[in-house]
Backbone as JSON, one array per atom type, in Angstrom:
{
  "sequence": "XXXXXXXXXXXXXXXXXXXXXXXXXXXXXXXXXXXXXXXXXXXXXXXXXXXXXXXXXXXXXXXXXXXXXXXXXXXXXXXXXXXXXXXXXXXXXXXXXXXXXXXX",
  "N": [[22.12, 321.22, 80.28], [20.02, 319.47, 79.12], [18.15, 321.43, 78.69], [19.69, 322.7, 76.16], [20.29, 320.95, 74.56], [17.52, 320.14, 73.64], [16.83, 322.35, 72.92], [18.96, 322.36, 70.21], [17.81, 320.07, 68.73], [15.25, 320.71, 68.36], [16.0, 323.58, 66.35], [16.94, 322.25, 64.56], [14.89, 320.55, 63.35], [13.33, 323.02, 62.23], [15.15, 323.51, 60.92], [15.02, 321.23, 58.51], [12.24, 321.42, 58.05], [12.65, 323.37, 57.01], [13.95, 323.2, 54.47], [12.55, 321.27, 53.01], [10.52, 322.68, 52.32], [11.62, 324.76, 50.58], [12.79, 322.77, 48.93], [10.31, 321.41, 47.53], [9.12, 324.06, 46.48], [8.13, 326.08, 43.82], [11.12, 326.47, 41.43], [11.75, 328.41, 39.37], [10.59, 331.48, 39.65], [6.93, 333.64, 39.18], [5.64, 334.79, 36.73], [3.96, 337.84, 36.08], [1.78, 339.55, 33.57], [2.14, 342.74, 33.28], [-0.39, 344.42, 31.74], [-1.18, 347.47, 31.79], [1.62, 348.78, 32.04], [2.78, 347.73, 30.44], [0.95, 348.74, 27.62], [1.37, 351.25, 28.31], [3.99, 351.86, 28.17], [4.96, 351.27, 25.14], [3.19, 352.77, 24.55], [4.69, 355.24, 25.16], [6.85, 355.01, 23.38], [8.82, 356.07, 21.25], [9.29, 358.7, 22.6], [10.74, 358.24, 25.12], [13.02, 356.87, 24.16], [14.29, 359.11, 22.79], [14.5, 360.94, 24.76], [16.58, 359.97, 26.76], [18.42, 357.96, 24.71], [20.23, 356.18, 25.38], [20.11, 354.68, 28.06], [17.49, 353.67, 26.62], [18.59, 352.02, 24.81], [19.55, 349.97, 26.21], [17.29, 349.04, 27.31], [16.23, 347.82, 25.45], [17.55, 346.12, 24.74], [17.87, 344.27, 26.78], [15.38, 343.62, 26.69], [15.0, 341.92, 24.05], [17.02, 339.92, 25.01], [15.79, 338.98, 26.57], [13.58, 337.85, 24.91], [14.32, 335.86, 23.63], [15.67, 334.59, 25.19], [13.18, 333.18, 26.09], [12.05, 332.14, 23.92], [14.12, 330.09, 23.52], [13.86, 328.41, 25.96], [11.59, 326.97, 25.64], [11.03, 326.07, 23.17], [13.38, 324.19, 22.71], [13.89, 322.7, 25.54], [15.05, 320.71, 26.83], [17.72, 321.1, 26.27], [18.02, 324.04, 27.04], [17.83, 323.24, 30.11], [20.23, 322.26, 30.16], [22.1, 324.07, 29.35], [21.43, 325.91, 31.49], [22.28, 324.56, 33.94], [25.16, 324.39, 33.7], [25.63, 327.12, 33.78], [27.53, 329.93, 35.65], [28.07, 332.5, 38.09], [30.81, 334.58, 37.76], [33.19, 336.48, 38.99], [31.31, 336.25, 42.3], [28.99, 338.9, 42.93], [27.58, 341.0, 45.13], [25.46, 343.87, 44.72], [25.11, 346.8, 45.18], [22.98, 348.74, 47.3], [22.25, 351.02, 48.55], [24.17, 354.24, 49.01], [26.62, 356.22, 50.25], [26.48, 359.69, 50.16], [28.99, 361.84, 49.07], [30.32, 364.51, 51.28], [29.66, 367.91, 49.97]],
  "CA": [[22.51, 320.52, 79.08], [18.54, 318.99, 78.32], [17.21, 322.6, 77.98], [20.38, 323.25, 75.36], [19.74, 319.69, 73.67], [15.88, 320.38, 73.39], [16.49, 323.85, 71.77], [19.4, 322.11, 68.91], [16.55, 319.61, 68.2], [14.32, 322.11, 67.64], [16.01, 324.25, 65.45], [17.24, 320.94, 63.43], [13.66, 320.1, 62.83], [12.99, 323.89, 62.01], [15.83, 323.38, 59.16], [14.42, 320.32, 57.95], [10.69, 322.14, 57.47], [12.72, 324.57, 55.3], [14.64, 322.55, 53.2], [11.32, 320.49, 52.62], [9.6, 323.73, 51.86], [12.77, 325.04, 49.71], [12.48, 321.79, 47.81], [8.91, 321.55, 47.18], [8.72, 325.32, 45.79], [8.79, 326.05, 42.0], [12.11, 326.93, 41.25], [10.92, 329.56, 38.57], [9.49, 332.85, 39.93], [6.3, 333.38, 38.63], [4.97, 335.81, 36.13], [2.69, 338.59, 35.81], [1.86, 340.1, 33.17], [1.22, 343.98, 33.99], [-0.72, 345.36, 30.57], [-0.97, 348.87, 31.66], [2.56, 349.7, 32.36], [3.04, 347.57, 28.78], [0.68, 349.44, 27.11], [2.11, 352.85, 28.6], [5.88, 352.09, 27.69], [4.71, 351.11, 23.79], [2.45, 354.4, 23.55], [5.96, 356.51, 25.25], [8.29, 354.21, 22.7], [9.81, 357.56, 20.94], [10.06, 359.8, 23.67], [11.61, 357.39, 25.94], [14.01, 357.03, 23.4], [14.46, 360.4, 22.84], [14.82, 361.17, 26.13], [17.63, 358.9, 27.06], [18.85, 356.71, 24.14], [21.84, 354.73, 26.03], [19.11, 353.67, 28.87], [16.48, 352.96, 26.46], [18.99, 351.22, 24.46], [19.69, 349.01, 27.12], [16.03, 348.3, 27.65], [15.77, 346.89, 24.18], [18.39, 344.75, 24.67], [17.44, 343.5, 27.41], [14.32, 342.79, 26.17], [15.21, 341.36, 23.1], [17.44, 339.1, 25.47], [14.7, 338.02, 27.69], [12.23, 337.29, 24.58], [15.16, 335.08, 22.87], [15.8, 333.07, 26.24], [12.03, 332.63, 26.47], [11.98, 331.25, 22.82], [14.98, 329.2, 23.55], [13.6, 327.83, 26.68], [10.35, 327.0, 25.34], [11.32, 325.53, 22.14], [14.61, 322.92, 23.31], [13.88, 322.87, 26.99], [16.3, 319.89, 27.04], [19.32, 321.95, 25.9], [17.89, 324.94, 27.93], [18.23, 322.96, 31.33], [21.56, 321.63, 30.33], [22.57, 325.24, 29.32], [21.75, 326.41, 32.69], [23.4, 324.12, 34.91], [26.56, 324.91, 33.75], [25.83, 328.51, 33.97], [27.58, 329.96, 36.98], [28.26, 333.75, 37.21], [32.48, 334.64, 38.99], [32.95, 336.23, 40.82], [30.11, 336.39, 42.99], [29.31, 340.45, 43.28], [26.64, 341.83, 45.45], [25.35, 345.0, 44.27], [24.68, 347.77, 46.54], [21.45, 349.03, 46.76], [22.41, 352.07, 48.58], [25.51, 354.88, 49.54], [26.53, 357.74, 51.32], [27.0, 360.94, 49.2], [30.12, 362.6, 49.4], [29.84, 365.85, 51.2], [30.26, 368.85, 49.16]],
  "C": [[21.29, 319.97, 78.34], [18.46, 320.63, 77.63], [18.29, 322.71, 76.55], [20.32, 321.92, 73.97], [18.26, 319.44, 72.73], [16.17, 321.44, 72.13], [17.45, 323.35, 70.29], [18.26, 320.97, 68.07], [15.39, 319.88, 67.6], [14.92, 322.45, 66.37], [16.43, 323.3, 64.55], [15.71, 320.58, 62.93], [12.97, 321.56, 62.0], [13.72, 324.02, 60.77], [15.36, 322.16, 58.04], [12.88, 320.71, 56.97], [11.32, 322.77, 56.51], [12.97, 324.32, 54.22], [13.46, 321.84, 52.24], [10.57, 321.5, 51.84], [10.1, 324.43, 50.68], [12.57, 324.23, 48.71], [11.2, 321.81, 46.85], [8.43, 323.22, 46.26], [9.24, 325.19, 44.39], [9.98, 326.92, 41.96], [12.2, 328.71, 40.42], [10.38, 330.63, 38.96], [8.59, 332.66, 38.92], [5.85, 334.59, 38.01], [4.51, 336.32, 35.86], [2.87, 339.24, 34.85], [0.98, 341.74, 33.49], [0.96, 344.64, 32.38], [-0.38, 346.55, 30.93], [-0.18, 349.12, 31.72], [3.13, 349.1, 30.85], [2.68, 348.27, 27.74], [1.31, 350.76, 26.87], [3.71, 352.68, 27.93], [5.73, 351.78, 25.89], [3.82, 352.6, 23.3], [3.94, 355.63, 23.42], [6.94, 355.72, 24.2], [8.81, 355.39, 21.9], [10.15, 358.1, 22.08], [10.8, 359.22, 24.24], [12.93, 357.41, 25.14], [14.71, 358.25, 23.28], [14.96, 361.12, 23.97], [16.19, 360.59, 26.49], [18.11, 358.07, 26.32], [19.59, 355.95, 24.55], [20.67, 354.13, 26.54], [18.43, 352.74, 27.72], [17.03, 352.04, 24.9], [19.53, 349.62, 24.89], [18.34, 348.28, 27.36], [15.72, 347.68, 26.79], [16.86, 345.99, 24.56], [18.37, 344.18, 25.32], [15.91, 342.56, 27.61], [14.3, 342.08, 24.96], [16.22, 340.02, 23.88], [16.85, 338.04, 25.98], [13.95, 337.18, 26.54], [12.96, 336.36, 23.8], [15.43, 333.53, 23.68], [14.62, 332.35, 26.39], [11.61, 331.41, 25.73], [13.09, 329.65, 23.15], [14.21, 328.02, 24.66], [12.03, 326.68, 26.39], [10.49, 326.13, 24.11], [12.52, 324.43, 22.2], [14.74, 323.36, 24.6], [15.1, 321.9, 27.49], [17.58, 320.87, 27.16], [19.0, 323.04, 26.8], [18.4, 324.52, 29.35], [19.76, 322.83, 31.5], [22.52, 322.97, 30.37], [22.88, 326.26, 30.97], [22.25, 326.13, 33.86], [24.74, 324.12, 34.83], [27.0, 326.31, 33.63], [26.56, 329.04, 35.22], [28.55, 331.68, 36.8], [29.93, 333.94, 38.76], [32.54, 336.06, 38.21], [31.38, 336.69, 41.59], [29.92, 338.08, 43.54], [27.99, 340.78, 44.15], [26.54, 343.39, 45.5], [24.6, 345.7, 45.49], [23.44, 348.78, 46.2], [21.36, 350.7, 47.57], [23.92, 352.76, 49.03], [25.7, 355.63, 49.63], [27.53, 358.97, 50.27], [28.5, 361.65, 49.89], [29.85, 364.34, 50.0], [30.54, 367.11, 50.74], [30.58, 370.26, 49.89]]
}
């Protein structure tokens, strides 16, 4: 019953470090900017298009999304925070990252 007392003590102090560590981290991921693959997707900006317009209609809009939230965030950070704590996305979906082909 010690050895089994010792080891929940433990791992209680091992959740404590995390939460501390959890807390303490910037909430924010942090951002790199990668020029060359910027550069490269602004020299291909026709073909890409060309190639695929739905996708690379989607990629504008999702970049025109991102550079709107950035403004927003950046410009009324107040209203930004408040905006995002009542964000909350239902139902909760995890997307599958892989799956087994049907065999033909």
């Amino acid at each position: 019953m010690d050895q089994l007392q010792a080891e929940i003590h433990t791992q209680e102090a091992n959740i404590k470090a995390l939460r501390a560590r959890i807390d303490s981290e910037q909430i924010e991921p942090k951002v790199f900017e990668v020029t060359d693959v910027t550069t490269a997707m602004r020299t291909q900006d026709g073909a890409l298009a060309a190639y695929n317009p739905a996708v690379y209609s989607a990629y504008q809009r999702l970049v025109q999304y991102a550079s709107f939230f950035r403004y927003a965030k950046n410009n009324n950070s107040a209203n930004w925070r408040r905006t995002i704590a009542n964000v909350s996305v239902q139902p909760s979906v995890k997307t599958p990252t892989a799956w087994e082909r049907e065999q033909r």
